[in-house]
Backbone as CSV, one residue per row, in Angstrom:
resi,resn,N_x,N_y,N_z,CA_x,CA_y,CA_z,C_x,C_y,C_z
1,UNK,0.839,-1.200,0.000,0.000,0.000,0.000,0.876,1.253,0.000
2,UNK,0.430,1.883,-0.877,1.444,3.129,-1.115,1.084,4.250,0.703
3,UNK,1.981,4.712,0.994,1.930,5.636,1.817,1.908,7.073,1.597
4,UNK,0.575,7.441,2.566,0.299,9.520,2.286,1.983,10.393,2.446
5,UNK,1.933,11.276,1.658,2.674,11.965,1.990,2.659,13.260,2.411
6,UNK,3.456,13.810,3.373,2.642,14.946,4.236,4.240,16.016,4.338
7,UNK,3.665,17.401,3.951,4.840,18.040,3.422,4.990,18.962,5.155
8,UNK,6.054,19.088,5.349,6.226,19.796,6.452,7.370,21.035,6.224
9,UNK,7.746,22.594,6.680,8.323,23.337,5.923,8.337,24.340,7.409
10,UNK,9.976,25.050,7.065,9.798,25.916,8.342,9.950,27.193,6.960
11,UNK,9.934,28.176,7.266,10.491,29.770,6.576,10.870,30.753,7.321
12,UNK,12.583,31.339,7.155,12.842,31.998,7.290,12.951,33.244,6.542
13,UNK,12.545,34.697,7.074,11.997,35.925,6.407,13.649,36.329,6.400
14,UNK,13.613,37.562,5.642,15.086,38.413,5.429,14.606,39.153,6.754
15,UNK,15.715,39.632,7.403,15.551,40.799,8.833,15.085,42.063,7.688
16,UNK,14.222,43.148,8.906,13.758,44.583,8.020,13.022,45.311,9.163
17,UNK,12.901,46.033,9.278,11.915,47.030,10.588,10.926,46.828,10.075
18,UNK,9.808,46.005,11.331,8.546,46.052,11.296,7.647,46.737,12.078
19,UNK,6.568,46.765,11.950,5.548,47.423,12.872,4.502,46.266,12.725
20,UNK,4.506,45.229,11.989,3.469,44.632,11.970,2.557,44.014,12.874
21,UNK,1.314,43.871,13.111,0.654,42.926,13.743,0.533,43.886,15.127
22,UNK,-0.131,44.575,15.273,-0.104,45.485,16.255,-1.365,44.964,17.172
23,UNK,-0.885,45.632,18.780,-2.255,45.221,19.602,-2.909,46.228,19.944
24,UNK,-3.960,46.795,21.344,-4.379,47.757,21.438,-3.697,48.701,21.547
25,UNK,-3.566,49.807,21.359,-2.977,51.012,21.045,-2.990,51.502,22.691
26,UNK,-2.317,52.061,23.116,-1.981,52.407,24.715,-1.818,54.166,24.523
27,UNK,-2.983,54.638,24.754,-3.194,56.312,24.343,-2.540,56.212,22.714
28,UNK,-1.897,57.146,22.389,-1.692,57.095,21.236,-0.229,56.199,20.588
29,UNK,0.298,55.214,21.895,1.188,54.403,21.366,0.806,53.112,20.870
30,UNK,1.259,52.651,19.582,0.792,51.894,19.090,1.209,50.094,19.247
31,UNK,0.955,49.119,20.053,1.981,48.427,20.444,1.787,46.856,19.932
32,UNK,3.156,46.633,19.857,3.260,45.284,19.045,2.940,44.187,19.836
33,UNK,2.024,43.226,19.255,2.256,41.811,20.129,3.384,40.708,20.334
34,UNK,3.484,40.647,21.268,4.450,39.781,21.632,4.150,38.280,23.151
35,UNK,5.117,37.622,22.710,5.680,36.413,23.470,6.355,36.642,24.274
36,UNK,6.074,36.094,25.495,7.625,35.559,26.069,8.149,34.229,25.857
37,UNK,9.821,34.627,25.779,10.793,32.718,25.397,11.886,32.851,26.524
38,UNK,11.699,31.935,27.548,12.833,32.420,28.716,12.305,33.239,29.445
39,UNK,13.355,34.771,29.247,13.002,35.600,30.237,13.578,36.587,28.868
40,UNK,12.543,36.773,27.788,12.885,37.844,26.669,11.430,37.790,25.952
41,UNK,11.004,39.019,25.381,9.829,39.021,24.936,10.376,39.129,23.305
42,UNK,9.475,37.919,22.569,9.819,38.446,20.793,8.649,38.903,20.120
43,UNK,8.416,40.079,19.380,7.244,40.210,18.450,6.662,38.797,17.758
44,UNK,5.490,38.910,17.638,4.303,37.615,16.832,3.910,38.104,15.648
45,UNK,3.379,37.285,14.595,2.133,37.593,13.467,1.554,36.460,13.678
46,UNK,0.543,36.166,13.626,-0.622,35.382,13.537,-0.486,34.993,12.332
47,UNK,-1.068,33.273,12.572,-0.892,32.422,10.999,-2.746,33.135,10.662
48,UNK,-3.266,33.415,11.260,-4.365,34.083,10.529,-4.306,35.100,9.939
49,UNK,-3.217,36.019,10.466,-2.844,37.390,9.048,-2.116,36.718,8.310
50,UNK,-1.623,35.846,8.372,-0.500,34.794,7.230,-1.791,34.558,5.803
51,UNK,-2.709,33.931,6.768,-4.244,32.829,6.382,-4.556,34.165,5.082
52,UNK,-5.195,34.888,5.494,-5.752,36.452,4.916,-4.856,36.588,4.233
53,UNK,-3.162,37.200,3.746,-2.695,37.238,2.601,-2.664,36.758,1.778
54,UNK,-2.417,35.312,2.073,-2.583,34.325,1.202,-4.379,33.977,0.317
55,UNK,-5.022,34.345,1.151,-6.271,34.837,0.669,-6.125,35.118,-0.481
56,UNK,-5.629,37.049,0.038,-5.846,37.532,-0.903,-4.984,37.666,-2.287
57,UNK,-3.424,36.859,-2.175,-2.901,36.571,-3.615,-3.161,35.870,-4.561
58,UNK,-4.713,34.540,-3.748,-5.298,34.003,-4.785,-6.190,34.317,-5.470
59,UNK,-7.050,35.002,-4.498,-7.668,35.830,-5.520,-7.477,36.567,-6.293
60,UNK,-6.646,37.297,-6.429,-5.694,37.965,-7.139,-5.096,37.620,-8.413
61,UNK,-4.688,35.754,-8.233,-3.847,35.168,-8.951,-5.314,34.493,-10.019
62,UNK,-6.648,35.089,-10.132,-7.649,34.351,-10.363,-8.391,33.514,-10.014
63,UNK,-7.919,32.704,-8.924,-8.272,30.926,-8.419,-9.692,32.045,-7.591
64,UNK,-10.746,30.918,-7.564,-12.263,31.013,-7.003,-12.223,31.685,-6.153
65,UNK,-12.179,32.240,-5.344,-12.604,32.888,-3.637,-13.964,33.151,-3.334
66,UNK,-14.222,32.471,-2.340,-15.906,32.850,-2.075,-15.905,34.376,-1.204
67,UNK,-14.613,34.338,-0.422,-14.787,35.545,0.580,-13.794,36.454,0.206
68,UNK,-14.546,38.248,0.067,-13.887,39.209,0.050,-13.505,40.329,1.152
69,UNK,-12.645,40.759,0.996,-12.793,41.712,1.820,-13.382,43.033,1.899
70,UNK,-14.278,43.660,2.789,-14.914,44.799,2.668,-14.656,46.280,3.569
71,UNK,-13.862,47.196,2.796,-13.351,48.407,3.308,-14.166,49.288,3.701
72,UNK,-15.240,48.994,3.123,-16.312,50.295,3.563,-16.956,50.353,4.477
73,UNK,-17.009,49.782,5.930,-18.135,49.333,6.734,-17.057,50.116,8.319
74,UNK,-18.002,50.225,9.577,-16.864,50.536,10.018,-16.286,49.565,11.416
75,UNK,-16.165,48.552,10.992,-15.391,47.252,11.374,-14.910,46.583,10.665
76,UNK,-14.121,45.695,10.994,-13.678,44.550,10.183,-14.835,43.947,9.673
77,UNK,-14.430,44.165,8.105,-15.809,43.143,7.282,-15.849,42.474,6.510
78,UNK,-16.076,41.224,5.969,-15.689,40.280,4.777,-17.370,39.844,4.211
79,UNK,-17.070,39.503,2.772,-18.451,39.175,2.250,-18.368,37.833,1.666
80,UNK,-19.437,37.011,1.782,-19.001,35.736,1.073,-20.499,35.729,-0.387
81,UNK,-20.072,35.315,-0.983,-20.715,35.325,-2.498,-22.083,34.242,-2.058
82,UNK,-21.497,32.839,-1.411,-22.853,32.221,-0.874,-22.245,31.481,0.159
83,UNK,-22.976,30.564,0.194,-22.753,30.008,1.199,-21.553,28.861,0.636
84,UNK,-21.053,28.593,1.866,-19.294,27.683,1.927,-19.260,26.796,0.727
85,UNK,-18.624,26.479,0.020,-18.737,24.753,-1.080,-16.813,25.202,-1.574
86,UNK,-16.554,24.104,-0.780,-15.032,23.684,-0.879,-15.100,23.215,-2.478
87,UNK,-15.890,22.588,-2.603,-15.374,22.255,-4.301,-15.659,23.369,-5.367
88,UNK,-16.022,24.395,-5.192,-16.622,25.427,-5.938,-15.503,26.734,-5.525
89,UNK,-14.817,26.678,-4.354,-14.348,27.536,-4.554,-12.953,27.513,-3.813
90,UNK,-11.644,27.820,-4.174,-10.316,27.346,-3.635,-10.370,28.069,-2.012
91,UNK,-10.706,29.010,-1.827,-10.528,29.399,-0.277,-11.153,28.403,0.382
92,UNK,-12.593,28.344,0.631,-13.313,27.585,1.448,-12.468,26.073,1.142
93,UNK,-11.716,25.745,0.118,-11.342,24.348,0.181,-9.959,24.767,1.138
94,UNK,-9.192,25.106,1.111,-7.211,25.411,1.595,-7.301,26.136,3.082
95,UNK,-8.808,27.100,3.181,-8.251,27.627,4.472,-9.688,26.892,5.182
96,UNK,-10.268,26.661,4.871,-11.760,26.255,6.095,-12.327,27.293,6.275
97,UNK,-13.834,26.668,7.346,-14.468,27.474,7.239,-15.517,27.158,8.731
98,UNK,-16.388,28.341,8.722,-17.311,28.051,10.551,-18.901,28.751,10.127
99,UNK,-19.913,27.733,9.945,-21.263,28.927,9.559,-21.807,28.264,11.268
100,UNK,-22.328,29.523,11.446,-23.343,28.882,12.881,-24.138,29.607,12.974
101,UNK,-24.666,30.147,11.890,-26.451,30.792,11.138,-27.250,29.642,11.266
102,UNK,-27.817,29.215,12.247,-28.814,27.932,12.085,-29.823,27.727,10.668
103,UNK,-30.029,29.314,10.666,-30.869,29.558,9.161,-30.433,29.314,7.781
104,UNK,-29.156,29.707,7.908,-28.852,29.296,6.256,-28.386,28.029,6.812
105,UNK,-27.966,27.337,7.956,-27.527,25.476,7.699,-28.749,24.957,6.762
106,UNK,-29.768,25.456,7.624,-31.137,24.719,7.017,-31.437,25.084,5.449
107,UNK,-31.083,26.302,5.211,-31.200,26.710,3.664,-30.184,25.698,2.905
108,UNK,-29.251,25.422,3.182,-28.323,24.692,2.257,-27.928,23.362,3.144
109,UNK,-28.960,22.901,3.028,-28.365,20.871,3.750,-27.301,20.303,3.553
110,UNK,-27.332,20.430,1.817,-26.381,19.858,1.210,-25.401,19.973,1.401
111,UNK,-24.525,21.047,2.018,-23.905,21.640,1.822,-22.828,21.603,3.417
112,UNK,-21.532,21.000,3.756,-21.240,21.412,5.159,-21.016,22.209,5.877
113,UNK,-21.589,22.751,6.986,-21.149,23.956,7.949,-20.138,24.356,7.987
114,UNK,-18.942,23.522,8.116,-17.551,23.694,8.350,-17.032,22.752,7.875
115,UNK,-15.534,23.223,8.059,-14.545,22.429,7.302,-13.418,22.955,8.012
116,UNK,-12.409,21.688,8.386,-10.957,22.544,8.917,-9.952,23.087,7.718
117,UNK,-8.880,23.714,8.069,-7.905,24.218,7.085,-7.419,22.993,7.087
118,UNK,-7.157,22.843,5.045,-5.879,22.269,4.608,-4.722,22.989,5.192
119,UNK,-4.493,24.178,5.160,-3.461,24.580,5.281,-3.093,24.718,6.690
120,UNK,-1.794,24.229,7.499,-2.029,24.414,8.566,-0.546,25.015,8.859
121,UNK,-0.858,26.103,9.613,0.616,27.373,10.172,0.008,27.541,11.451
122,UNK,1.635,27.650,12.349,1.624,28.574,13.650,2.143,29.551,13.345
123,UNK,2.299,30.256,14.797,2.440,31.706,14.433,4.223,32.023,14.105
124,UNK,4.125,32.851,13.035,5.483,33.733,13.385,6.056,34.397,14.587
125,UNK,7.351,34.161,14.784,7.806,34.546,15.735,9.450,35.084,15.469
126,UNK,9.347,36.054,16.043,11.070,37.094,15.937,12.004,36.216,16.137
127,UNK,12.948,36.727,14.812,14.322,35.476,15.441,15.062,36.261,16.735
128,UNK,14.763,37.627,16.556,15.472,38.528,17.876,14.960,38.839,19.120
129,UNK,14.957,39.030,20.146,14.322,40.092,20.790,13.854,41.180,20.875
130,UNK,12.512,41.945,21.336,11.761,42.878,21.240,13.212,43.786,22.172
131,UNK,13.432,44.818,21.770,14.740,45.819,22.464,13.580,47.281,22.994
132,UNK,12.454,47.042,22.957,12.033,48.554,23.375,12.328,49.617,22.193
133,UNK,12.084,49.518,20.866,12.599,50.377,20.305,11.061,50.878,19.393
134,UNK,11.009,52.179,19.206,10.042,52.722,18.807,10.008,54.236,17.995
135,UNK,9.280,54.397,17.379,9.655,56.229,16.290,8.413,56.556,16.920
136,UNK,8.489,58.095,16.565,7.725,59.116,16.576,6.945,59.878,15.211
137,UNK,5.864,59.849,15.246,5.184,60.602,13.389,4.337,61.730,13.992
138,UNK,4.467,62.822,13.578,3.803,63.469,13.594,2.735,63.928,12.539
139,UNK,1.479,63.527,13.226,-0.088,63.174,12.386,-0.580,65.331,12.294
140,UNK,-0.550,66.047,10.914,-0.881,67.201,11.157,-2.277,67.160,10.864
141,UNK,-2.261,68.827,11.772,-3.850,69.318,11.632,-4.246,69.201,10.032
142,UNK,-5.206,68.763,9.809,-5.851,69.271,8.513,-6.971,70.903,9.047
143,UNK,-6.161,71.494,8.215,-6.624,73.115,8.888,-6.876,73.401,7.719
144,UNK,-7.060,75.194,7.615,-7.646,75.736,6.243,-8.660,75.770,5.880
145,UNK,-9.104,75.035,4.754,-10.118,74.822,3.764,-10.736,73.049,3.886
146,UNK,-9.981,72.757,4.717,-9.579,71.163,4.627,-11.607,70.962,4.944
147,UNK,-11.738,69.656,3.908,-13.494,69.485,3.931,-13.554,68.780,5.137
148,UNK,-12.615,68.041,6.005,-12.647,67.020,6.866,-11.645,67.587,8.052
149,UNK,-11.896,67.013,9.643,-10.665,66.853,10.347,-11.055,66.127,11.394
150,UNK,-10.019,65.376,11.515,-10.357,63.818,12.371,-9.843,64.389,13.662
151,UNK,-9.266,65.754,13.938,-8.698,66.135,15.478,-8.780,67.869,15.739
152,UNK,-9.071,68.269,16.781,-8.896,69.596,17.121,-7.656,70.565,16.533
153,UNK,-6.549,69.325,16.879,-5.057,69.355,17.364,-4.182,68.612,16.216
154,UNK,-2.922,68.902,15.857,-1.979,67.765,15.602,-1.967,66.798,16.644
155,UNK,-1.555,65.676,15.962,-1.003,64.801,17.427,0.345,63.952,16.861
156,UNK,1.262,63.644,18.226,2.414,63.042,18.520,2.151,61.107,17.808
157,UNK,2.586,60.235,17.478,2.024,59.001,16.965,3.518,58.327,17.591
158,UNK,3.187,57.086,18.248,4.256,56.399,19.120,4.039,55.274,19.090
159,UNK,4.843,54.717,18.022,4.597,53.487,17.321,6.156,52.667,17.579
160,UNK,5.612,51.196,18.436,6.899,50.300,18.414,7.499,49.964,17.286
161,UNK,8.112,49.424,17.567,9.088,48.722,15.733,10.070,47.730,16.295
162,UNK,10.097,46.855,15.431,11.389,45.805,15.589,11.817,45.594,14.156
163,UNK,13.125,45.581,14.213,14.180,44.739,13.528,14.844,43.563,13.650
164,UNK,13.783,42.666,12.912,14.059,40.826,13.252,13.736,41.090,11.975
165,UNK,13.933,39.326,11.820,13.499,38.452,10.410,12.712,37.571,11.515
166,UNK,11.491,37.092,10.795,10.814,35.875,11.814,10.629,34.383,11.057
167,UNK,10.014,33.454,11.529,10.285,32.345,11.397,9.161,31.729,11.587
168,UNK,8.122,30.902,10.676,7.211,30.494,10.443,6.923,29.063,10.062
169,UNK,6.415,27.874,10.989,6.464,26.682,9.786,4.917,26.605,9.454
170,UNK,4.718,25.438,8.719,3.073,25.403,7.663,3.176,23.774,7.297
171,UNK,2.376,23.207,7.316,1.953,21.867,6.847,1.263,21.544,5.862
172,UNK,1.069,20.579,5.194,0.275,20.283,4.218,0.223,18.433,4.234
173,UNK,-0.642,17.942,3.960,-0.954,16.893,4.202,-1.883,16.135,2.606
174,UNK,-1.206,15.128,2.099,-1.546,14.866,0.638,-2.863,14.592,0.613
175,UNK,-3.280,13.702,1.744,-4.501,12.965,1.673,-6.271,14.012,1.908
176,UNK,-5.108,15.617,2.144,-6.516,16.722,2.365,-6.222,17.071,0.891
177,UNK,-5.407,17.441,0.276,-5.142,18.523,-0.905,-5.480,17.652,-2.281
178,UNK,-5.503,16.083,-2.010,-5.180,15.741,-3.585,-6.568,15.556,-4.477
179,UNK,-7.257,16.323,-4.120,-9.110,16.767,-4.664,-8.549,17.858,-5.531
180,UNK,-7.857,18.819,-5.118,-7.687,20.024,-6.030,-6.036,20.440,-6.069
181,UNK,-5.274,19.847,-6.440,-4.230,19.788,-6.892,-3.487,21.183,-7.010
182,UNK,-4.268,21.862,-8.429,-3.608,23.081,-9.124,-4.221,24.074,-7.665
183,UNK,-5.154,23.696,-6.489,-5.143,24.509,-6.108,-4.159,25.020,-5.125
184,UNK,-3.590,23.793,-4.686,-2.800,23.698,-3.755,-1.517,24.439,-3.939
185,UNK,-0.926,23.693,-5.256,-0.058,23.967,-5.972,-0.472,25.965,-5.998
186,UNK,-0.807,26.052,-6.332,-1.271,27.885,-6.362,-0.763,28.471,-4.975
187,UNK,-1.448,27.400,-4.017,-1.105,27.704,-2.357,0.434,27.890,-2.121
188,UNK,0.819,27.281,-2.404,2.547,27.018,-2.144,3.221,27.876,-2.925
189,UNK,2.973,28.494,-4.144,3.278,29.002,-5.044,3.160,31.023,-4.248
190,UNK,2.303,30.714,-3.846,1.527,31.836,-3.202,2.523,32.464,-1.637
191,UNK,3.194,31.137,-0.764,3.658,31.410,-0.126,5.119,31.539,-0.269
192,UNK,5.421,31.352,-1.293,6.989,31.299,-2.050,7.234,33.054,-2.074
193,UNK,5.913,33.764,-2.487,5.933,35.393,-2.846,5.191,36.185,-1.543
194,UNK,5.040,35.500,-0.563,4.160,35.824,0.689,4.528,37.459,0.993
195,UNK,3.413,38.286,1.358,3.834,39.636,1.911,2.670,40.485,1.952
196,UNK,2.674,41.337,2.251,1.426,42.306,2.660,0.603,41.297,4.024
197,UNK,1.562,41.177,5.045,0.988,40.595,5.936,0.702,41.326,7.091
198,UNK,-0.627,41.583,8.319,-0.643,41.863,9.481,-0.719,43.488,9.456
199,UNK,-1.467,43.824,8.669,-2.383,45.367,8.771,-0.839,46.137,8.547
200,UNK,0.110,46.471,9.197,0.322,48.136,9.207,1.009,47.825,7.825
201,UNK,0.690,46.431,6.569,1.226,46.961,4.990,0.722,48.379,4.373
202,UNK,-0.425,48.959,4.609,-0.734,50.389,4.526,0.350,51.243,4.730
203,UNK,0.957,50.772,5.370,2.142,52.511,5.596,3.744,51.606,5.599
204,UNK,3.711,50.157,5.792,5.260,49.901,5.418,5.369,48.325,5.132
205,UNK,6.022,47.972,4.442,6.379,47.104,3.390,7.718,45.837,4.292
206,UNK,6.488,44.792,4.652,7.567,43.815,4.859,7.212,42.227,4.472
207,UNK,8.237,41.713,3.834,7.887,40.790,2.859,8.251,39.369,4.135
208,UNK,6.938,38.382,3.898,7.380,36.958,4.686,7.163,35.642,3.853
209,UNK,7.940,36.108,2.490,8.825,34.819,2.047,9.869,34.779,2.312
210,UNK,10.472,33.527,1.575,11.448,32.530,2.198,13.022,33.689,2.064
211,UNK,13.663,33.537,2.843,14.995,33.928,2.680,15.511,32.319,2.935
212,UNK,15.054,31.610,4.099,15.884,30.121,3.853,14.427,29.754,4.194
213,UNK,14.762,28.377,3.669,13.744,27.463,4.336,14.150,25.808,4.002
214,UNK,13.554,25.267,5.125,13.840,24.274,5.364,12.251,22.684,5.506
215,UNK,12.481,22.076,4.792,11.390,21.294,4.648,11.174,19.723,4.671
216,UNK,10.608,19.446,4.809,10.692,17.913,4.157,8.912,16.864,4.185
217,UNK,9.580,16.527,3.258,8.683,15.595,2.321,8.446,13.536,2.725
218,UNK,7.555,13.562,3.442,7.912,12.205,4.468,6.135,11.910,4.981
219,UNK,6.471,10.574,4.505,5.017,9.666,5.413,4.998,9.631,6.520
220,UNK,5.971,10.478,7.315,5.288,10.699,8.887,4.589,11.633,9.105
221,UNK,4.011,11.433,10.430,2.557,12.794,10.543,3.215,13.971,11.361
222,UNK,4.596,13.470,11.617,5.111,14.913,12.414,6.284,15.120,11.410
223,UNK,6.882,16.782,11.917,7.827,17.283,11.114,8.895,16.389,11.785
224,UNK,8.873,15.777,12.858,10.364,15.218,13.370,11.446,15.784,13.943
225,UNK,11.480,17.637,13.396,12.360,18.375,13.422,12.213,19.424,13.996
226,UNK,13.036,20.513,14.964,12.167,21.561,15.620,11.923,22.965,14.429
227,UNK,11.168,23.257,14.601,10.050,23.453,13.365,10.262,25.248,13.993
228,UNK,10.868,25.760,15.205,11.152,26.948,15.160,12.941,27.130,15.296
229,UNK,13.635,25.803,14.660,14.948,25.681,14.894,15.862,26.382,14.222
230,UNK,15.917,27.833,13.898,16.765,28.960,12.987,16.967,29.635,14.394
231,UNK,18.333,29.815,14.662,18.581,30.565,15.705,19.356,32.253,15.399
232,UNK,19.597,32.861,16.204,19.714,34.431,15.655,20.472,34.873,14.528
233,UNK,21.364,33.797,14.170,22.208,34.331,12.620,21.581,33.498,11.667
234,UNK,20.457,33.102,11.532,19.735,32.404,10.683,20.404,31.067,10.366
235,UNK,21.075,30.451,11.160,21.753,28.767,11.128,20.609,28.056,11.527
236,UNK,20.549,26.981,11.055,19.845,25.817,11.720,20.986,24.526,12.077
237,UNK,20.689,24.454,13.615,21.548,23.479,14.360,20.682,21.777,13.776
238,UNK,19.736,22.053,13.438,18.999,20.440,12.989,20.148,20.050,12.119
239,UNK,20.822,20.961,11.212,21.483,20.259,9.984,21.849,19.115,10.516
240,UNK,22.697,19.132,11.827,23.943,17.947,12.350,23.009,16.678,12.884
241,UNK,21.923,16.540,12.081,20.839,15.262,12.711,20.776,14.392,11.216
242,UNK,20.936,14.888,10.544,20.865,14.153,8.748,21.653,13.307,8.935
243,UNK,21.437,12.405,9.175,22.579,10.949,8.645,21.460,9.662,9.102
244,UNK,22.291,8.791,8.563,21.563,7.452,8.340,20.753,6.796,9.857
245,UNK,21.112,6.971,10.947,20.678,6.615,12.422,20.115,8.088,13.209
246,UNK,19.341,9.327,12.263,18.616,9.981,12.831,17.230,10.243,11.946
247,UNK,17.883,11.498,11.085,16.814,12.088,10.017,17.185,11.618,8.630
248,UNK,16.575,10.840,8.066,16.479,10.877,6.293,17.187,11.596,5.364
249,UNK,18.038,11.977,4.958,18.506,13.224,4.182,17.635,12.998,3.085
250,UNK,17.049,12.030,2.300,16.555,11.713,0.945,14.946,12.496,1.170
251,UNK,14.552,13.020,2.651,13.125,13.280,2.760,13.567,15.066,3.101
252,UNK,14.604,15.460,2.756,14.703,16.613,3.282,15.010,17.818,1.694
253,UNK,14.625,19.148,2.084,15.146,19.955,1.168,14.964,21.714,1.699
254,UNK,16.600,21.862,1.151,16.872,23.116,1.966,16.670,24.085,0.952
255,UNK,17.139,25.193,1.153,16.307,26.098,0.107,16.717,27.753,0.389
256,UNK,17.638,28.509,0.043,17.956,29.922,0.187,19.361,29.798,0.690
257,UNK,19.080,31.007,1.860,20.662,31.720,2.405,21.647,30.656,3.227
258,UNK,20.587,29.769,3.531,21.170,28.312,4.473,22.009,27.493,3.258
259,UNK,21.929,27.802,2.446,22.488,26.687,1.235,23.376,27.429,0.355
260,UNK,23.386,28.504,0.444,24.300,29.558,0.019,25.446,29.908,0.676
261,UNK,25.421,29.757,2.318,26.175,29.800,2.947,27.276,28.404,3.958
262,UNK,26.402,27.440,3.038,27.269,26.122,3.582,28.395,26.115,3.387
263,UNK,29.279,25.379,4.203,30.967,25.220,3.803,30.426,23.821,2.813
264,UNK,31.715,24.190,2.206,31.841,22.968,1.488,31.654,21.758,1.847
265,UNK,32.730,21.371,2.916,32.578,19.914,3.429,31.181,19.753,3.580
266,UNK,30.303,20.716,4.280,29.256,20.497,4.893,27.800,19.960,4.120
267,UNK,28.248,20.728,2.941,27.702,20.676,1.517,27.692,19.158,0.877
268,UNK,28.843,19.574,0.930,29.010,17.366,0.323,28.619,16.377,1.241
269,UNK,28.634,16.869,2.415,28.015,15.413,3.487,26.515,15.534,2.854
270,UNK,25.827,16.519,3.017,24.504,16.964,2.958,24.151,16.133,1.576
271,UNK,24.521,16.385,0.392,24.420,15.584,-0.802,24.740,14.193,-1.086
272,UNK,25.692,14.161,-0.335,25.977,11.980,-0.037,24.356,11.417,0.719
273,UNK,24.106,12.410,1.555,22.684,11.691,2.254,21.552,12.305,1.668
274,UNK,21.665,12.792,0.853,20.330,12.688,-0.292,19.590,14.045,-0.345
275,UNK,20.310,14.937,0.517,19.443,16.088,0.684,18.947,16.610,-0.820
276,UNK,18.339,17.741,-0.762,17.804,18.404,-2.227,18.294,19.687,-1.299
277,UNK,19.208,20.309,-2.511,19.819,21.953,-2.088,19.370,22.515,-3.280
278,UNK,18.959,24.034,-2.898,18.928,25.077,-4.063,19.087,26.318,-2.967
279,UNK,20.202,26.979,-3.998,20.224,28.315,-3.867,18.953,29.497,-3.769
280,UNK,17.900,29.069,-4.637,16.385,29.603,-4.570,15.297,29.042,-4.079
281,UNK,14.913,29.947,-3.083,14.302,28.796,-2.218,12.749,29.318,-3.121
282,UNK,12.351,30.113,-4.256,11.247,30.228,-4.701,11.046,28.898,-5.645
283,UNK,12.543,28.306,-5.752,12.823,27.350,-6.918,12.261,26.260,-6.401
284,UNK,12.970,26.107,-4.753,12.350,24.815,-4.285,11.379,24.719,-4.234
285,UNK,10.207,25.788,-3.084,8.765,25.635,-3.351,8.022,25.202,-4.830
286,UNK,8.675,25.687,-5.769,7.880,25.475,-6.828,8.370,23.415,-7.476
287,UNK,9.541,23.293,-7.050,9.675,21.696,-7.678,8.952,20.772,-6.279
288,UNK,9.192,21.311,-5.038,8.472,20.459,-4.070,7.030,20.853,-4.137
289,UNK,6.348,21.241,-4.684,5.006,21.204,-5.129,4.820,20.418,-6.167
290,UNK,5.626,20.200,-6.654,5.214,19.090,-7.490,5.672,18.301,-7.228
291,UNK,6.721,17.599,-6.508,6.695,16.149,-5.961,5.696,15.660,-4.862
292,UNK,5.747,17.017,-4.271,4.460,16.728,-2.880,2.803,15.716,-3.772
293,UNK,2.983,16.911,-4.764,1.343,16.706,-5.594,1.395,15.247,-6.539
294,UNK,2.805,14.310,-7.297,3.095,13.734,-7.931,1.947,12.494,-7.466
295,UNK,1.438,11.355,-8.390,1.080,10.168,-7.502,1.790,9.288,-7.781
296,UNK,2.212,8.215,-6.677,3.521,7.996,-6.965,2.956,6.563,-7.402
């Protein structure tokens, strides 16, 4: 009996000053969410602002979407075209879904309430520590003639920021995805170019594709591997587990600045045990989408 195959993948981002993913605002300072690891706090993004970009590059990229997003309302607002049908439309199939309208269950029988995500991510997390570091903007009066003004006053704007790269893994599992293939394939394709993530993309630009990444391709149901294992100079200490009496090298594939920066020796052990190296890790996502998707 042939065995499922279930893709497992960590990603490391390039470092850049973020503001992203912000929590309640503390008077007019604007403040980032964060973890504690030890006794150090690191900035977060949520695999649900991950979930939502990726959203929205498929729709984008053409593939079905039942749900849009809606700017005009004054909350957070999304619209769905009808009701949920994973086979009709690539979102409701890759990310899932929750109706608990008793009224439309009953309007559409046929049809299931919910569905979990194919796609499955935890959260991003800073390869650095949060340092307390933060700017100042000054928001001016709209005075004059101005048709509008949102304040009496100018005001002071006191917004945290960090400078990390963060670190994200994501799953995929053959035996959910192999109904819609090209959609999946779109999915992965999608997170190869990942960015406009976690609201403050409106005012600054930080991209969470791969600078390295690290993956593998294996009929077990766990990654095996520690899955937030890139430590502050973007190394991964897992490498020294690849050999014949730990990890698989033939189920593994590395991908960016980690493979660019190997020593040699280190390089050739890595290739005697079967690894898959590329310098582009947009390269790898795109050939391990198709071995992931292959039937073997």
């Amino acid at each position: 009996m042939t065995k499922s195959k279930n893709l497992f993948a960590t990603v490391l981002t390039y470092p850049a000053p973020s503001s992203n993913y912000r929590g309640e605002s503390e008077e007019n300072r604007t403040v980032l969410q964060k973890i504690a690891k030890g006794n150090k706090e690191y900035t977060v993004i949520s695999p649900e602002s991950m979930r939502n970009a990726l959203r929205e590059m498929l729709l984008k990229a053409g593939l079905p979407c039942n749900r849009t997003r809606l700017h005009d309302q004054d909350q957070l607002a999304v619209e769905f075209k009808e009701f949920p049908n994973a086979e009709k439309y690539a979102d409701d199939f890759l990310f899932g879904y929750m109706v608990a309208d008793n009224d439309a269950i009953k309007k559409n029988k046929n049809l299931l309430p919910k569905r979990d995500s194919v796609l499955r991510m935890n959260m991003a997390v800073a390869l650095t520590p949060y340092r307390f570091d933060a700017t100042f903007h000054q928001s001016p009066l709209n005075a004059g003639k101005s048709p509008w003004k949102n304040a009496s006053t100018s005001a002071l704007l006191h917004r945290e920021i960090a400078h990390t790269a963060y670190q994200y893994p994501f799953a995929l599992a053959l035996a959910d995805c192999k109904q819609q293939p090209e959609w999946t394939k779109a999915l992965i394709g999608a997170i190869a170019q990942l960015s406009d993530v976690a609201g403050g993309h409106a005012r600054s630009y930080y991209e969470m594709s791969p600078k390295s990444i690290v993956a593998r391709l294996t009929p077990n149901l766990v990654a095996g591997y520690d899955t937030y294992g890139f430590d502050e100079k973007g190394e991964l200490p897992e490498l020294k587990r690849i050999h014949a009496n730990d990890l698989p090298g033939n189920e593994f594939w590395l991908g960016g600045d980690i493979v660019r920066n190997l020593v040699s020796t280190e390089k050739a052990r890595l290739e005697r045990e079967g690894v898959k190296l590329y310098d582009n890790p947009q390269k790898l996502l795109d050939e391990i989408a198709v071995a992931f998707l292959i039937k073997d």
